[in-house]
C-alpha positions in Angstrom: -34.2 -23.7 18.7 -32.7 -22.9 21.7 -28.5 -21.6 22.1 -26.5 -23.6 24.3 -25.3 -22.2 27.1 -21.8 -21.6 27.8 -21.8 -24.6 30.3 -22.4 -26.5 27.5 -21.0 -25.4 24.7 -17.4 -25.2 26.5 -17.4 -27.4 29.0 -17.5 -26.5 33.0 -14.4 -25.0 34.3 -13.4 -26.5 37.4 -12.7 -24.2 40.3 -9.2 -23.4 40.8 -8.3 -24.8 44.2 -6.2 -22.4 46.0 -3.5 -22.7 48.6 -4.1 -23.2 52.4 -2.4 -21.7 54.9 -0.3 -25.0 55.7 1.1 -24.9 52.3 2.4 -21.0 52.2 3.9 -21.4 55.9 5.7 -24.2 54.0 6.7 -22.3 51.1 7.8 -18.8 53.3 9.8 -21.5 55.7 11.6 -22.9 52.6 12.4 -19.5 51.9 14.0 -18.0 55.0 16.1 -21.2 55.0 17.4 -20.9 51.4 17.7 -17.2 52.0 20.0 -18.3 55.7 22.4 -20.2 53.5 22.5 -18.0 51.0 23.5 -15.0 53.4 26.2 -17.6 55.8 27.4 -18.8 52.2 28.3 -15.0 51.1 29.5 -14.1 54.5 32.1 -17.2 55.0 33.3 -17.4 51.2 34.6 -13.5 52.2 36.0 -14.2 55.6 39.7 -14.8 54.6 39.7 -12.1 51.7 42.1 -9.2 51.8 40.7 -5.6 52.2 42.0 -2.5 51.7 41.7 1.2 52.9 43.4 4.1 51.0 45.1 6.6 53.3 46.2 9.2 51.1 48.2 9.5 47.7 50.3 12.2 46.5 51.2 13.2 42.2 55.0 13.9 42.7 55.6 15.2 39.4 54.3 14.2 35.9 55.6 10.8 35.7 55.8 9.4 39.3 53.1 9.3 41.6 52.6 7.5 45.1 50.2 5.6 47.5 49.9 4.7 51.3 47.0 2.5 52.0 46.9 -0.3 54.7 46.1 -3.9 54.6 44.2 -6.5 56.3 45.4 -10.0 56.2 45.8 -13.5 57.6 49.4 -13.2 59.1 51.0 -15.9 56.9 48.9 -14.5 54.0 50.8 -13.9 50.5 48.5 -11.2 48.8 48.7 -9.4 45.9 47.6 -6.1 45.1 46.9 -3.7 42.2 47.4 -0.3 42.3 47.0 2.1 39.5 47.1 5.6 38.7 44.0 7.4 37.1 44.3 10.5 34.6 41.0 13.0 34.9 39.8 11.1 32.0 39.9 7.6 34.6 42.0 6.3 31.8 44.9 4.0 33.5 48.2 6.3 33.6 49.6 4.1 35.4 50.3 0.3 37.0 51.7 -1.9 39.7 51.2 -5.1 41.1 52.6 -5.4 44.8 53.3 -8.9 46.6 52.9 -8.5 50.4 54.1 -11.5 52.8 54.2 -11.3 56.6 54.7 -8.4 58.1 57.2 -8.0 60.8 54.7 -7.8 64.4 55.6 -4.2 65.4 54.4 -3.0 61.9 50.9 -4.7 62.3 47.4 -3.3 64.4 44.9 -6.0 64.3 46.3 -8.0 61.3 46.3 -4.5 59.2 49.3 -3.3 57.9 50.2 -0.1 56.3 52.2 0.1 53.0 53.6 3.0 50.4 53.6 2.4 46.6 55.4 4.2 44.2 53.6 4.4 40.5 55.6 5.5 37.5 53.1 7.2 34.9 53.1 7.3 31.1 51.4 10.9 32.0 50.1 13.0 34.7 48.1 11.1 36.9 44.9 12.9 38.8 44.5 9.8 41.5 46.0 6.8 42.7 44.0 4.1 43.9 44.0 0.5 44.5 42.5 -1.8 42.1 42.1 -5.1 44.1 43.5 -7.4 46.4 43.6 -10.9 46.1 45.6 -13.8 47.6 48.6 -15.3 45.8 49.8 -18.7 45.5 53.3 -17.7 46.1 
């Protein structure tokens, strides 16, 4: 008695039939396209956001610190902005929220603006930064 052979004992396996080179150009064309969208989608959903540079800030004493950063903004714009105060820890000492509306023309370079916040702390404060901007309703 003889053993069957694989072939028959399992059945034959069917080559796998790969993909031409039609079918990836597809597939990498599909890609760059989604990957286009993708990248115009992130880069116009950002276009009217608020940013925000830090200039300096300055610990006045153990319960009062400040900030001077500047702004940049749609002119009729309403934004809102969160600036807090760090102990060395980076625990929150301290906690504002700042509405900014238009800005009179001979305070503004390029629709950026430059602003001083005053942060009272519940103890001393080792930095003062800005949290976020974001645009109110108001």
């Amino acid at each position: 008695m003889t053993s069957p052979t694989l072939d028959q004992r399992y059945g034959r396996q069917r080559p796998r039939k790969r993909l031409g080179t039609r079918a990836w150009l597809a597939i990498a064309a599909v890609a760059i396209i989604v990957s286009a969208a993708f990248a115009a989608w992130i880069a116009l959903s950002d276009a009217d956001a608020p940013t925000f540079k830090e200039v300096s800030f300055d610990i006045e004493s153990a319960d009062q610190a400040g900030l001077d950063f500047e702004l940049t903004k749609d002119d009729d714009a309403v934004v809102t902005c969160a600036v807090q105060a760090l102990n060395d820890q980076h625990a929150t000492v301290g906690w504002d929220e700042v509405s900014i509306g238009e800005v009179p023309e001979d305070q503004l370079s390029n629709r950026t603006s430059a602003h001083h916040v005053q942060l009272l702390t519940t103890s001393p404060a080792h930095t003062v930064t800005v949290d976020s901007c974001w645009p109110s309703d108001s």
